[in-house]
C-alpha positions in Angstrom: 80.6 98.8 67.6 78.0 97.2 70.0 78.6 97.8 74.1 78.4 94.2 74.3 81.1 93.8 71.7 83.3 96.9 73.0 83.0 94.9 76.4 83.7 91.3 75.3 87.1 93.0 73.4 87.9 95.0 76.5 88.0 91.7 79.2 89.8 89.5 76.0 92.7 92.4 76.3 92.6 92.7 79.8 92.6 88.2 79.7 95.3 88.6 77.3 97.7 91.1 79.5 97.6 89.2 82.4 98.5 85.9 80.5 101.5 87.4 79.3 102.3 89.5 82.3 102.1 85.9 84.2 104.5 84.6 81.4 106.8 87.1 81.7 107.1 86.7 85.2 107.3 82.8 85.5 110.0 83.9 82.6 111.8 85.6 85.2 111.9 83.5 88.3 112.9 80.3 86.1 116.0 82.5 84.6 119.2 80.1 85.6 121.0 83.0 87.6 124.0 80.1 88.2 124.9 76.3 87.8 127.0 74.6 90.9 128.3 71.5 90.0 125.1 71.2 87.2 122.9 72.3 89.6 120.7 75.0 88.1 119.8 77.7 91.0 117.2 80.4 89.2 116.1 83.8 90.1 113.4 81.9 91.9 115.7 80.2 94.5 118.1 83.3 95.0 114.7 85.5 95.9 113.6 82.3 98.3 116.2 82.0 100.3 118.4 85.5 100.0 115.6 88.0 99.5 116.1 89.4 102.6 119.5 90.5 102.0 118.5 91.8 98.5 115.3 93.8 100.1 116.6 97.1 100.9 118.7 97.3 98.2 115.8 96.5 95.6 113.8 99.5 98.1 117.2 102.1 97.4 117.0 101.4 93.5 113.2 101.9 94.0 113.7 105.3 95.9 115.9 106.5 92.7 113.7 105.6 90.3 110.7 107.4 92.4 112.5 110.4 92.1 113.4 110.0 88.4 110.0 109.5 88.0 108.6 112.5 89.6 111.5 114.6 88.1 110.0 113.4 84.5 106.4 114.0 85.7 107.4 117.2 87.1 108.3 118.0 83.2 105.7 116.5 81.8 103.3 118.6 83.5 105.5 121.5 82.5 105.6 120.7 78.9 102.0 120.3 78.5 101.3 123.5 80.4 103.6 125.2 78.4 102.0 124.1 75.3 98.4 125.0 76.2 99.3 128.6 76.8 101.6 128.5 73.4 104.7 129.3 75.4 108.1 127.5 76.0 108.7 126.1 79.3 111.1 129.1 79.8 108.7 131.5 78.8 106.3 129.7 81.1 108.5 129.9 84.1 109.3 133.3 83.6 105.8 133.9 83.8 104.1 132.1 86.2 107.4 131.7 88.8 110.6 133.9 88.4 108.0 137.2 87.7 106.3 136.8 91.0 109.6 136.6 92.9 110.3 139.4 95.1 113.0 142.0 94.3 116.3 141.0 95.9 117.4 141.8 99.6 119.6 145.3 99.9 122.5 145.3 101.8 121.9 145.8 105.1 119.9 142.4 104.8 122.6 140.9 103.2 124.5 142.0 106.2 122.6 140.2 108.9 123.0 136.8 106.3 126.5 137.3 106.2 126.9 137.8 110.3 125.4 134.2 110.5 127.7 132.6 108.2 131.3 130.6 109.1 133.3 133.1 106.6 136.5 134.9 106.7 136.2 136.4 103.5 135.4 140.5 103.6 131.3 140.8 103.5 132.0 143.0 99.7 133.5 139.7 98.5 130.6 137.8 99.1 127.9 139.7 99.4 126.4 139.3 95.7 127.5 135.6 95.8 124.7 135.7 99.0 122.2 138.2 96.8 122.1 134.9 94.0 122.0 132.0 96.7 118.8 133.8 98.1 117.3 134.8 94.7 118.0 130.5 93.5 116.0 129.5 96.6 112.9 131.6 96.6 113.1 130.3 92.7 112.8 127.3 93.6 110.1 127.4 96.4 108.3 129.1 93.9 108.6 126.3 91.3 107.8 123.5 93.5 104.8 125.5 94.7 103.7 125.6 91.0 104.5 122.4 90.5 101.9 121.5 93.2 99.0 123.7 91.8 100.1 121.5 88.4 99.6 118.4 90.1 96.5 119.3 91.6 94.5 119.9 88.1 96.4 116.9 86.7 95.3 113.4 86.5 98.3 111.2 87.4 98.4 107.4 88.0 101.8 106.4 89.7 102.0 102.7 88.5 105.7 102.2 89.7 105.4 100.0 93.0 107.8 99.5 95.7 109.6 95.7 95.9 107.4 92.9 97.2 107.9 90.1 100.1 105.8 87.9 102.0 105.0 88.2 105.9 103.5 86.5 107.8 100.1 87.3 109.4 99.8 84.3 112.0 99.4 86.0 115.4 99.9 89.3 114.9 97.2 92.0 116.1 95.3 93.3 113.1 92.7 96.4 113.7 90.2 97.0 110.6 87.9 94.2 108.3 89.2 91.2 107.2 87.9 91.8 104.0 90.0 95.1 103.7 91.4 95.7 100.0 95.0 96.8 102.0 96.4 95.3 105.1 99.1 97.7 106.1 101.8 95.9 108.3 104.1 97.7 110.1 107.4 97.1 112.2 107.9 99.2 114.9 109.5 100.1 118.4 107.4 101.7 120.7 110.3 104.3 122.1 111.3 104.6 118.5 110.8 108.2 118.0 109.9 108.1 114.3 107.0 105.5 114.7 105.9 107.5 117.5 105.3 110.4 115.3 103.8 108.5 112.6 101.6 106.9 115.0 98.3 109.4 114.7 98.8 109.4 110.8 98.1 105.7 110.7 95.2 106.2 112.8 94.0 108.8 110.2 94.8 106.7 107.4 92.0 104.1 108.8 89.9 106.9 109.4 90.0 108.2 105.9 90.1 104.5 104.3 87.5 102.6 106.9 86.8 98.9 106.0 89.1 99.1 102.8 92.0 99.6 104.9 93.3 96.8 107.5 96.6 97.4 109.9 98.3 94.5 111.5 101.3 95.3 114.1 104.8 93.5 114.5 107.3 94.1 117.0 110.8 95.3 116.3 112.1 96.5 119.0 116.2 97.8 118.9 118.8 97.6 120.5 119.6 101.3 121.4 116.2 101.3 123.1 116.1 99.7 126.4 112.5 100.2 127.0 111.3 98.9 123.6 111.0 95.2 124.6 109.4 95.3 127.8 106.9 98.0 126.2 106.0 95.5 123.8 105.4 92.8 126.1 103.4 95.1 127.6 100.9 95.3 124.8 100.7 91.9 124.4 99.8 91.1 128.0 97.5 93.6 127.4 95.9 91.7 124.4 95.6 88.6 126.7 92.7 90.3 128.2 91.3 91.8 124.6 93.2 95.2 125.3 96.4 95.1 122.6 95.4 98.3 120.5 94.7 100.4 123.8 97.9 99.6 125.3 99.7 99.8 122.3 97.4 103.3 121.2 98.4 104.8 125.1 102.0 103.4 124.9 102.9 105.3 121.3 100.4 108.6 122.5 101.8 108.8 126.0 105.8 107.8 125.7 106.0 106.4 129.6 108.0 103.1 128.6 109.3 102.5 132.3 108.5 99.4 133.9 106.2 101.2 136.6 104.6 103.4 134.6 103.9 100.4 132.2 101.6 98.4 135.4 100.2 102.4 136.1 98.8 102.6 132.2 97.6 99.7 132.5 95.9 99.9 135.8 94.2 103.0 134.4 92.6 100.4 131.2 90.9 98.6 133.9 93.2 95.6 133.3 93.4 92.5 136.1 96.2 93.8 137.5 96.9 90.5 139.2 97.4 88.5 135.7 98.5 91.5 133.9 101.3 91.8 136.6 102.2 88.2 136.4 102.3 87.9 132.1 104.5 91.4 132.2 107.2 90.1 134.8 107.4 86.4 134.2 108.3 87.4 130.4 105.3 85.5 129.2 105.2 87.3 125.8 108.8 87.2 125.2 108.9 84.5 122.8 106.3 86.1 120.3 108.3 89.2 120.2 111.4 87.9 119.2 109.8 85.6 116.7 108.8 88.9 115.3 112.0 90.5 114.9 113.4 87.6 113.9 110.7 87.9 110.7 112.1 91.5 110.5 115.9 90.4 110.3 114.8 87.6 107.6 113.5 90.4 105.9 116.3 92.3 106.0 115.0 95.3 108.0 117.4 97.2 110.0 115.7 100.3 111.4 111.7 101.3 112.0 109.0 102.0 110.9 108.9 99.7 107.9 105.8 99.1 106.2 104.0 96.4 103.7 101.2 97.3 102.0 100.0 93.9 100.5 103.5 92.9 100.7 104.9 96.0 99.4 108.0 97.3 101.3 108.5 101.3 102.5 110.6 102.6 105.2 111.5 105.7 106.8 110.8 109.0 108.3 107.8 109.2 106.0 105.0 112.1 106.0 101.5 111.2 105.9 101.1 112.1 101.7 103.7 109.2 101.4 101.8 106.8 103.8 99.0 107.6 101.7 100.2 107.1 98.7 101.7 103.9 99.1 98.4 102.7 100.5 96.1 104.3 97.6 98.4 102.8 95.3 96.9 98.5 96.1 93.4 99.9 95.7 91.2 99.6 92.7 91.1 103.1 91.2 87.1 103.2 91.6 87.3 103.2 95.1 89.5 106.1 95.5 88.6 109.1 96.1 89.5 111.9 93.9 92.3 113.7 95.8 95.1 114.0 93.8 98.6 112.4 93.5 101.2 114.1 95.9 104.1 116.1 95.0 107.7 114.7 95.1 108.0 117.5 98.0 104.9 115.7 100.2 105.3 111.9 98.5 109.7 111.8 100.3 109.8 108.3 101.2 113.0 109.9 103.2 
């Protein structure tokens, strides 16, 4: 077969996948999900109107099935292993984790466990009950650090993606190239104290990713954070005089969320106090904040950081494997680079 040929065949298959993928999907929306006095109302005009509500549950069946998928992956990767060195995966774990485990702890260092626990059972009752919990968890360690050398000489493709919903970029501060293959939206407090950890991760996300990589910023400030609002109007009057991502970088970095200390950070950007003074305690940007977490409640978000990554929903105390995960996952595969997929361990969305 010609190269021409192979790649005439090769763009009618991929033509022909996405006609039916698009098929299946206008299959889905149109699906009657119930009639109200003959009115048809389809899958299409419950997402419209109630996907907000339905968001975070779609995200917790997602979560399950991430886990069920690394679990199988996990096995796969086992199986194969197993098979190239002509073993069964039993032989292979006896070989490669539970014969590298160290011999089990003697007594007197079964002792100083058994001080620290809430017993009031004698420490000859428990003691080899102790001996096995110890020996089950340096198995395990063991295994999931095998698991990860696995992983690393594998070549895995996670195609399962996290639900989808729009949001809206009009207004909000975005820091990279328009032309980016991701924009990464997130929803965050600034005395939240989970998006202030994942605050230098983000920045070394755009590092690693550069122009393919775009992040646009939404306020969510809580309830249970009495700071959070004013610290976000903050940032805004900031951006009134072209400053947003400093105030916003020095507000996450430096934590000093009171309303002094706000007018002192800003003082030290070199901001015109005078305006910066007057937008901060008239409430100027007030209105633009709640209009973003009045996005985030549409959405259905309760809690920050959430992220989209091209309109793809994620949320939690996440590490910086997960982060990059989810963001690796829009790109085209040629313009990743050839790190490998994370383990289940390093990819927690929890």
């Amino acid at each position: 077969m010609s190269t021409m040929r192979a790649v005439v065949l090769l763009l009618a298959a991929s033509l022909l996948f996405s006609v039916v993928a698009m098929a299946q999907t206008d299959a889905q929306n149109s699906a009657v999900v119930a009639i109200v006095n003959g009115n048809r109302l389809t899958a299409a005009d419950l997402e419209q109107s109630q996907g907000g509500k339905l968001l975070q549950a779609k995200y917790s069946y997602y979560e399950a099935q991430r886990k069920a998928l690394d679990d199988l992956i996990d096995q796969q990767l086992l199986d194969q292993e197993a098979a190239r060195q002509h073993l069964t995966v039993d032989q292979l774990l006896e070989k490669e984790v539970n014969s590298k485990i160290g011999p089990d702890p003697n007594d007197d260092a079964l002792r100083v466990y058994y001080e620290g626990m809430e017993t009031d059972k004698p420490f000859d009752d428990v003691k080899d009950k102790i001996r096995q919990h110890i020996r089950e968890v340096r198995i395990n360690k063991a295994k999931a650090a095998y698991l990860v050398t696995l992983r690393k000489a594998a070549k895995i493709s996670v195609e399962l993606e996290p639900p989808k919903s729009m949001v809206a970029l009009k207004g909000a501060p975005i820091r990279g190239s328009k032309d980016a293959q991701v924009v990464l939206v997130e929803f965050a407090d600034y005395q939240c104290p989970y998006c202030q950890k994942i605050h230098p991760d983000i920045a070394r996300l755009q590092a690693e990713f550069g122009d393919r990589l775009a992040v646009a910023f939404k306020d969510f400030p809580l309830p249970m954070h009495p700071n959070a609002e004013k610290a976000a109007e903050a940032a805004r009057c900031a951006g009134k005089q072209g400053k947003f991502w400093e105030m916003h970088d020095t507000l996450f970095i430096g934590k000093k969320l009171e309303p002094d200390q706000l007018k002192e950070q800003a003082s030290a950007l070199h901001l015109d106090m005078p305006l910066f003074n007057q937008c901060l305690d008239s409430g100027e940007t007030a209105a633009a904040i709640q209009e973003d977490a009045a996005e985030g409640r549409r959405l259905g978000l309760t809690g920050t950081p959430s992220f989209f990554a091209n309109g793809h929903f994620f949320s939690g105390a996440l590490t910086y494997a997960a982060l990059r995960d989810m963001i690796a996952q829009q790109m085209p595969a040629a313009s990743l680079s050839s790190k490998p997929a994370p383990s289940p361990a390093e990819s927690s969305l929890r």
